[in-house]
N, C-alpha and C positions, 0 to 999 in steps of 0.2 A: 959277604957284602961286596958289591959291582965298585970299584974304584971310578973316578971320574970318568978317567982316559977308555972304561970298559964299556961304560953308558954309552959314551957317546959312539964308541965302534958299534955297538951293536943297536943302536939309531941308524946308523949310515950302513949298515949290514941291509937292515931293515925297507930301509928306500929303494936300495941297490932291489933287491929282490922282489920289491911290487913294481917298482920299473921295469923289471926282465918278464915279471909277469905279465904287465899292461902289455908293453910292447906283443909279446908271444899271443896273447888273447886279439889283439889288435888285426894282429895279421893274417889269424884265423877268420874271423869275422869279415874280413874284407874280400876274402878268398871263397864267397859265398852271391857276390855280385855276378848277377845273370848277362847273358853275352845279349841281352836287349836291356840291359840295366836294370836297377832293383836287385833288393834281396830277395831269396826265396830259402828254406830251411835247407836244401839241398845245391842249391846252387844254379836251377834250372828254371831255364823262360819258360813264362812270364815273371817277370818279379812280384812278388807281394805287399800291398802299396801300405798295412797298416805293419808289418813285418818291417819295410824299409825305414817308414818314420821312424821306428823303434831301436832299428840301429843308429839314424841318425841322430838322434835325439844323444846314442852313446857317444858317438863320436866329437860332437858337441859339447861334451860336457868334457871330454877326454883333450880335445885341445887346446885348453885352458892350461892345463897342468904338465903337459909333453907336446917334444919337437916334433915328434914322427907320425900325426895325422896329417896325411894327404891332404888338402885343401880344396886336389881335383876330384880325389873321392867324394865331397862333402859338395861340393858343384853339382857334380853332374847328374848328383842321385837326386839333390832335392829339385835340380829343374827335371828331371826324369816325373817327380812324385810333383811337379807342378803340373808336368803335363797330360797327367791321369785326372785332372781337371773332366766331368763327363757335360758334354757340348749340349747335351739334350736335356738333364736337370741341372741349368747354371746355380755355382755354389757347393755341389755338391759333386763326390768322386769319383771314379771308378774304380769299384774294389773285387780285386782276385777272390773269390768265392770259398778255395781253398784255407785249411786250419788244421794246426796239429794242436794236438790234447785239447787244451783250454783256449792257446791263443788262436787269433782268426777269427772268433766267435762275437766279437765286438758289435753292436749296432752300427747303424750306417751312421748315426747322427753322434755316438760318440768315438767313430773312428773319422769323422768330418773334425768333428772338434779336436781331436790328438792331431792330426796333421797339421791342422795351420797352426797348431801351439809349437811344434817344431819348427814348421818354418818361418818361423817371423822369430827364432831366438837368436841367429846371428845377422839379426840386420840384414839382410840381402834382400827382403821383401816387404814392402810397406803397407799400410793402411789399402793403398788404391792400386797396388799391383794384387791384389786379395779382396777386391773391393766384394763382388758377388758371392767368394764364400765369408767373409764378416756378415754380410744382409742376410747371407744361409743361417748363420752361429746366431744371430738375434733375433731370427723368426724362431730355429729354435729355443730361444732361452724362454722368448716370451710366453712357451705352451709349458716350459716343464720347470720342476723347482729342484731338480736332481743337480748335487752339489761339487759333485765329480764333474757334469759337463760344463754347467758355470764359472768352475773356476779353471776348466782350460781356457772357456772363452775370455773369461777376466785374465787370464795369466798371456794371454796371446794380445789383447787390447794393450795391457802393458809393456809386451816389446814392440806394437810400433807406436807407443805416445799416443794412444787416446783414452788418457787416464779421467776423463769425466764419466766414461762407459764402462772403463775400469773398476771405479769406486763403485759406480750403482750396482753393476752385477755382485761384488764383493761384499757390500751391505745387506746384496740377498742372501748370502751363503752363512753370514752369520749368524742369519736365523735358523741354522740347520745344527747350527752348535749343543751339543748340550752342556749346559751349566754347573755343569758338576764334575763330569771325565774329561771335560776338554775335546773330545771327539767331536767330528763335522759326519753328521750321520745325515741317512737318507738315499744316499747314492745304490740305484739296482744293481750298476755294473762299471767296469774299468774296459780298459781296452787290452788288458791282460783276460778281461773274464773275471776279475777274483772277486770274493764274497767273503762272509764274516768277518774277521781281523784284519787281514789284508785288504779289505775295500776300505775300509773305516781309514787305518792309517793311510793310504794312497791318496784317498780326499783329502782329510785334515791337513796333512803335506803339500796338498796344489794351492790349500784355502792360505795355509799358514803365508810361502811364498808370496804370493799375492798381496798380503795383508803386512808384509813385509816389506814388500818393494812400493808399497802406496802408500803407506803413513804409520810406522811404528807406533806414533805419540796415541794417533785415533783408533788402531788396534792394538792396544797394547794388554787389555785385560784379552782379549778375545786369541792373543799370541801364547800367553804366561800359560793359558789354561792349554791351548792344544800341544806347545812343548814340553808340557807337563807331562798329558797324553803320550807323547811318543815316547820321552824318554822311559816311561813307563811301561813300555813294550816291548824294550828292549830283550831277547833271548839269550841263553847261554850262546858262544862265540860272535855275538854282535851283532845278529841277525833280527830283521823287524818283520815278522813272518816269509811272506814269500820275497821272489827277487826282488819281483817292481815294488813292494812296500818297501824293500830293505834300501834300494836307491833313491826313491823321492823321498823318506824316512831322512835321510844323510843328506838331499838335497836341502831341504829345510835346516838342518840341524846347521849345516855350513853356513848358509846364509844366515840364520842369525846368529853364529860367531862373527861374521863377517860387520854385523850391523852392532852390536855387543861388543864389544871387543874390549870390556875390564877398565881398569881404573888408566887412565895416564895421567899422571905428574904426582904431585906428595901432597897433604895436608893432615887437614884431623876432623874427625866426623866428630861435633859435641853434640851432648843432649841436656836439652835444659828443660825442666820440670818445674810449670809456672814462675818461668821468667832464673830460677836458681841453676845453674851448672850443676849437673850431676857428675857426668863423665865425657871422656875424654877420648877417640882411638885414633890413633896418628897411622896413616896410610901410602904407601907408595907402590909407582908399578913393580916395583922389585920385591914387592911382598904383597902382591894382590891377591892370591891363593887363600892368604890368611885370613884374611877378608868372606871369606864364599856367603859367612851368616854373623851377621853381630844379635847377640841375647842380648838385651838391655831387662830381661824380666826380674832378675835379682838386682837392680839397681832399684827398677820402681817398685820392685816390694820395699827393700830398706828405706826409702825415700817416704815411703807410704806409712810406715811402723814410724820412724822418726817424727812424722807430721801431724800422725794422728794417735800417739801413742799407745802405737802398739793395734789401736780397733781400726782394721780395716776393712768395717761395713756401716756404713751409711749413707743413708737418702740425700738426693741433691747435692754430693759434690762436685766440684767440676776442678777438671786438671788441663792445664792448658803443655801441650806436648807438643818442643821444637828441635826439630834435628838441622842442624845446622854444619856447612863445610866451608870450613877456616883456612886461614893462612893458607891457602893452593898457589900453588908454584906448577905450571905447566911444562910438559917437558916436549910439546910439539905448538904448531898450529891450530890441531886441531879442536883445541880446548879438553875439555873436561865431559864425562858422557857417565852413566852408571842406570844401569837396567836394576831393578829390586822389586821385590815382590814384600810385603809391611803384612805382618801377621799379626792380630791383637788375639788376647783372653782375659780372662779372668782369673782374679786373685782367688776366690775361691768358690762353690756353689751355693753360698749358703748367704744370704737369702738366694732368692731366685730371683735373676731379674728378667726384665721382658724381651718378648721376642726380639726387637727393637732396640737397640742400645742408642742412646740420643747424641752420633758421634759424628763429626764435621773433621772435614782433612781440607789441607789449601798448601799449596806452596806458593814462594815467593822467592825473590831473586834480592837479597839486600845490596844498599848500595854500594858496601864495600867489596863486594865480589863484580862490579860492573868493570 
């Protein structure tokens, strides 16, 4: 068994050597920009303009987390991949015709939609510096219901703030949901090419995003089910099929840690069972792990044998069910927050009851916790 002092070295082992690795991949990757800019698989003008998004997009996400992304690298490709802009279909871009394997193979309309969803993620291009390929992205969305392209369009409206264009596209993509797996189906294709599993996750991933940075509260059954989804995908050594599933895959998953982020401060979750205190569980963020799932089911059966002696089947009763958080003591500003998913069953199958269970939910904010 690993002693304190072992864990933790071999935590900071652990960083050390995905730093050395990022770094080493980094400077491989960069060593691939064409002496007329752009990337290209080989290194060789012209550069390859849905290839370059692709790495920017990496780079992007990589200097968030380390010091050693160039800033000019990250300049000068995506005004490079601005200015593949084509003069003659405004909106729309000019793409190196060239594709190794699978990548390259992209449509024009959803290798249009992966570019400007990169370029509008760090801020350096707005709404009206993009003005003709946004009116490109919404004459496309208007003809097609594919969920992959909508939600880079949605994902791209929301880095420059025009989240009323945001929400409608994203209320279309929910209907591509299915109701059962959590997956955002429909999409023919990616800007990788991928199909089966890996399409499926890579949507669901741009939808989840999306649905995350616009209003958790309003997507929140439609979040529960597609992180369901992924997490569910997961393969032996933490792989979510292919690459670009396995990175939008972790993209989503991050941000809603990032939005989740567990209990902060202490109290006690009680439940009361027609107005009586059943139980009691006292919480803190230093023991929020403990927390992952509270069963109250052996409570309401005992509570149910107690009340009805023992028969717990009959017509017309009603149980009035309150879960309530006490005494809370905060441990920041930012108040109190808790993501949960409420699972109900039954005590047993016999009778049968209907399709239908006649069951009302409501929360409230009492006034002692204002």
């Amino acid at each position: 068994m690993l002693s304190d002092q072992d864990a933790i070295m071999r935590v900071k082992k652990m960083k050390y050597d995905i730093m050395e690795k990022l770094k080493g991949g980094y400077e491989k990757l960069v060593g691939f920009e064409t002496s007329s800019k752009g990337y290209e698989w080989f290194g060789k003008a012209p550069g390859h303009e849905a290839l370059s998004a692709y790495g920017l997009a990496q780079f992007n996400d990589m200097q968030k987390v380390v010091k050693f992304v160039d800033g000019e690298v990250l300049k000068r490709n995506s005004d490079w991949l601005v200015g593949r802009r084509d003069r003659e279909r405004p909106g729309k871009f000019s793409l190196n015709p060239k594709s190794l394997d699978t990548f390259g193979r992209a449509s024009q309309d959803i290798t249009d939609a992966y570019i400007i969803w990169v370029l509008t993620q760090d801020g350096k291009f707005s709404y009206d510096d993009l003005k003709d390929e946004f009116a490109n992205l919404k004459e496309i969305a208007s003809n097609t219901k594919d969920p992959y392209i909508l939600s880079l369009y949605a994902g791209a409206l929301v880095n420059v703030g025009e989240f009323d264009q945001a929400f409608e596209i994203s209320d279309r993509v929910v209907d591509s949901q299915n109701e059962k797996n959590g997956s955002v189906e429909g999409a023919k294709s990616s800007i990788t090419n991928s199909r089966g599993k890996s399409l499926l996750l890579e949507t669901t991933s741009l939808a989840v995003i999306n649905w995350l940075d616009l209003d958790p509260s309003k997507y929140s059954k439609n979040i529960d089910l597609a992180i369901g989804f992924i997490l569910s995908s997961v393969k032996n050594g933490g792989r979510f099929g292919s690459t670009q599933s396995t990175v939008l895959s972790l993209k989503a998953l991050v941000r809603y840690t990032q939005i989740y982020q567990g209990i902060s401060g202490s109290g006690s979750f009680v439940l009361y069972l027609n107005g009586e205190k059943v139980k009691s569980v006292d919480f803190s963020d230093q023991e929020s792990g403990a927390l992952s799932k509270l069963d109250f089911s052996e409570d309401f059966y005992n509570y149910y044998q107690r009340k009805y002696d023992g028969n717990t089947c009959g017509q017309g009763r009603q149980m009035n069910i309150r879960f309530a958080i006490e005494n809370f003591k905060p441990t920041s500003e930012d108040g109190f927050a808790l993501s949960y998913i409420m699972a109900m069953d039954f005590l047993n199958a016999s009778p049968s009851s209907p399709d239908k269970a006649p069951i009302s939910f409501s929360m409230d904010k009492s006034p002692s916790d204002e």
